[in-house]
N, C-alpha and C positions, 0 to 999 in steps of 0.2 A: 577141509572140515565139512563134514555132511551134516545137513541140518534137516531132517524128515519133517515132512508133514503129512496130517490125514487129511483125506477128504472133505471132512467134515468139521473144518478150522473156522468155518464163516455162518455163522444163523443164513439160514435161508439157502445153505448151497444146493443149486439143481444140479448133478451130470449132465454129461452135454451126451449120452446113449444109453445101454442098457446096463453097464455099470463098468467096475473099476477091470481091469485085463491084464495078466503079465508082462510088459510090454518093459526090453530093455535093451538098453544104446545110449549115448551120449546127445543131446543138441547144444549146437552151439549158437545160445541163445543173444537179438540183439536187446536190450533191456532199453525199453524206453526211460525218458526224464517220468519223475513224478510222483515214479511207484516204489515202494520197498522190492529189495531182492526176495522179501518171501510172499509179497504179492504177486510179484515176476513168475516165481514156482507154481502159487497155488492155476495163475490161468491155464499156465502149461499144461498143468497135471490133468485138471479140467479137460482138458483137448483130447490129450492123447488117453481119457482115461485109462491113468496107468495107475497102479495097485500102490505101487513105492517111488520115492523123488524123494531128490534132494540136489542144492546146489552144492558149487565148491568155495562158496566166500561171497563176501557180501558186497555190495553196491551201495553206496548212498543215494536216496532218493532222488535228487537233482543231477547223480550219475547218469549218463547212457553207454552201450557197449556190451561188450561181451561176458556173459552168464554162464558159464558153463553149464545144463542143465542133466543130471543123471539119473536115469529110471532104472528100477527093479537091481538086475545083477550091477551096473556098472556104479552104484553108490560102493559095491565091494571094492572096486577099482582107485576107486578115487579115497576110500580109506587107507587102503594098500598105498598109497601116492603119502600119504600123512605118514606112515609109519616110516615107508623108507628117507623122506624126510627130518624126521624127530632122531631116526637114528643116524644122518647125517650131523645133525645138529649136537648127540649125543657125544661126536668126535671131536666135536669143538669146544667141549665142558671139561672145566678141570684148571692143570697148569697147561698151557699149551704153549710153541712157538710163533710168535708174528712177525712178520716183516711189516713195521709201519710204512700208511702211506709217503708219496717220496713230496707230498704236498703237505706238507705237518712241520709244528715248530721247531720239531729237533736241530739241535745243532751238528754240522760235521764244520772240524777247522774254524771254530768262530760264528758259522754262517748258517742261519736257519736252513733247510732243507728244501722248502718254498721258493726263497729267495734265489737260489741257485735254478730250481727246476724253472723257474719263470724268465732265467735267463738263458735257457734251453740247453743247460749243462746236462749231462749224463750223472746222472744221480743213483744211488743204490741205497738205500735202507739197511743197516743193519740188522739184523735180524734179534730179538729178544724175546725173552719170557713171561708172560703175563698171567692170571689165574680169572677166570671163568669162574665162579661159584654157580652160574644158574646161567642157564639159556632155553627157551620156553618158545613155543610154537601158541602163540595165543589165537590166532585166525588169519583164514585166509579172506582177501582185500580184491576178491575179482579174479582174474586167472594168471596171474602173474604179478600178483604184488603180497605179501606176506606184513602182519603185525607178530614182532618179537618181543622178547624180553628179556632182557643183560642182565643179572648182575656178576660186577666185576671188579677186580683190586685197579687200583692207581694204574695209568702208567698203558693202560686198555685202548686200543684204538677201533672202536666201533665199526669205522668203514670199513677198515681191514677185516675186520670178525666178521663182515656180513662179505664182502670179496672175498674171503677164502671160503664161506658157505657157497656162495655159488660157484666158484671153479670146485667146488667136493659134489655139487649137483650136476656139472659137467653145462653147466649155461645159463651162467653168469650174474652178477647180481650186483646192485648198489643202493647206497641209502635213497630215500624222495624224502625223509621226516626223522627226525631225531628229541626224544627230549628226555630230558634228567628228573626222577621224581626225586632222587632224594640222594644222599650224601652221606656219609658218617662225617659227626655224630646226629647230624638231621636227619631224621627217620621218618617223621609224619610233618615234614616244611608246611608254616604258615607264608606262601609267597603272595609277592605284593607284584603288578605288574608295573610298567611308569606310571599309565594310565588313572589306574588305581592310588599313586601316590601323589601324586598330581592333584586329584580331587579329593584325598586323606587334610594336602597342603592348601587348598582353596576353601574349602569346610573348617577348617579349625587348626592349621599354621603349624608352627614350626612342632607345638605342640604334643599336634598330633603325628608326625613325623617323627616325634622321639617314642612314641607309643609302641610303633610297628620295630624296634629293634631290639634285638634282644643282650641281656647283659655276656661280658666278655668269657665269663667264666662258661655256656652254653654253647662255645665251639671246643670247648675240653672238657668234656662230659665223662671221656674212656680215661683222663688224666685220674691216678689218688691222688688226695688229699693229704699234704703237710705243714701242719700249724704251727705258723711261725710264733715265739715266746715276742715280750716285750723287748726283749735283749739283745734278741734280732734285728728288730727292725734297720738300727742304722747300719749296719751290715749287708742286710740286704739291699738297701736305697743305696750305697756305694758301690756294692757287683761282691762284694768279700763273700768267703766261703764261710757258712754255718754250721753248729756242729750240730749231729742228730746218729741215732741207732734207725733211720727207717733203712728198709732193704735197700740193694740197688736198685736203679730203674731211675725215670725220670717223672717228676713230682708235679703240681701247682701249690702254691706257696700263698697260706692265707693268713691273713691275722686273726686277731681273735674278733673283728667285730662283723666278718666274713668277707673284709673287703681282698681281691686279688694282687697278691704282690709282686709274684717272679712265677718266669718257669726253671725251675733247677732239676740237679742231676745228682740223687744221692750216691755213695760208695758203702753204706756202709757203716761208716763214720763220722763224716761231714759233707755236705751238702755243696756245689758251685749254680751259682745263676748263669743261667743260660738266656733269660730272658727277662727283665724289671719293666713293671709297669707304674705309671706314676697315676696314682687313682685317688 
């Protein structure tokens, strides 16, 4: 990802000759501790007064190491690098096949997959189908680490998604960071760390501990709605089947005062609990 600057990014900047020069090649820059990667850029640029720059990813200030640095023609290079990229990445969007890792909880015969490879068996992964809705090239992280972006149906095994991106780049790749923002039906999660709950429970107890949770019916959010009559109820608090005209499909089950009663499964006709909650 090329990120340009001009010359003229900083009040007060002097040239260091008689001005900016066509000047194009790659350095491979060592980034000091300290500095931003686009302060890194702007000294560079300075030096070599060159016309056009840009890095390929960015560095954290307390980073040091290698910066790729590209001037004039070779930022076209390093974009051409992104595109064959994106359209690596574009081969891995959709429904695809994966072979999970052979370090993962599936089971073969009983026995988690893990558990076997740790005991230096010959393991093989079944191979399955998974769906990719979104795969996103968000930045590059220095010259060999990449920030992506998943999303994915159930069942998705990340490490494998970013392994078979690097054996399709021809040299190799694996996770350093992982993290989940969100979830169906959690879409914008208020999360709590321990940390955070810990001083929620020292602050104001059990409390406020009941404050940070949200009610049961807000992990069935894609659930409809079917309102159980008075007639139901003891029907339902025993597991018996209700009668009702909703579609088929599978329901949550409320009374009238909105408390949650079952997860059921209509026909049609009548309704079976699948699931009673005692609330």
């Amino acid at each position: 990802m090329i990120q340009p600057v001009s010359n003229a990014s900083k009040p007060g900047f002097r040239p260091a000759g008689p001005g900016p020069r066509p000047v194009s090649g790659i350095l491979l820059l060592d980034k000091p501790a300290g500095i931003t990667s686009n302060r890194a850029l702007q000294i560079v640029k300075r030096l070599y007064r060159a016309e056009k720059a840009g890095h390929t990813g960015s560095l954290d200030p307390l980073a040091t190491g290698l910066l790729p640095i590209c001037f004039g023609e070779a930022t076209k290079v390093a974009a051409f690098d992104d595109d064959m990229l994106r359209a690596r990445i574009a081969k891995l969007t959709g429904r695809i096949t994966q072979i999970p890792p052979v370090y993962s909880a599936l089971k073969q015969q009983g026995v988690a997959l893990y558990k076997r490879a740790r005991r230096g068996e010959e393991v093989t992964a079944p191979p399955r189908e998974v769906d990719i809705h979104r795969f996103d090239l968000v930045e590059r992280l220095g010259a060999d680490c990449l920030r992506l972006y998943v999303e994915c149906g159930s069942g998705t095994y990340i490490r494998a998604l970013v392994r078979d991106l690097g054996e399709a780049l021809g040299c190799g790749a694996h996770l350093t960071a992982l993290r989940r923002q969100w979830v169906e039906p959690f879409r914008r999660p208020r999360m709590f760390t321990p940390e955070q709950l810990e001083a929620i429970q020292a602050e104001r107890g059990t409390a406020g501990l009941d404050e940070c949770l949200l009610p049961l019916e807000s992990g069935l959010a894609d659930w409809p709605v079917l309102a159980a009559g008075a007639a139901d109820l003891d029907a339902l608090a025993h597991g018996r089947r209700i009668a009702t005209t909703a579609l088929p499909g599978r329901y949550r089950v409320h009374a009238a005062d909105g408390r949650l009663l079952a997860l059921a499964e209509a026909d049609g006709r009548e309704a079976r609990v699948l699931r009673g909650f005692s609330m």
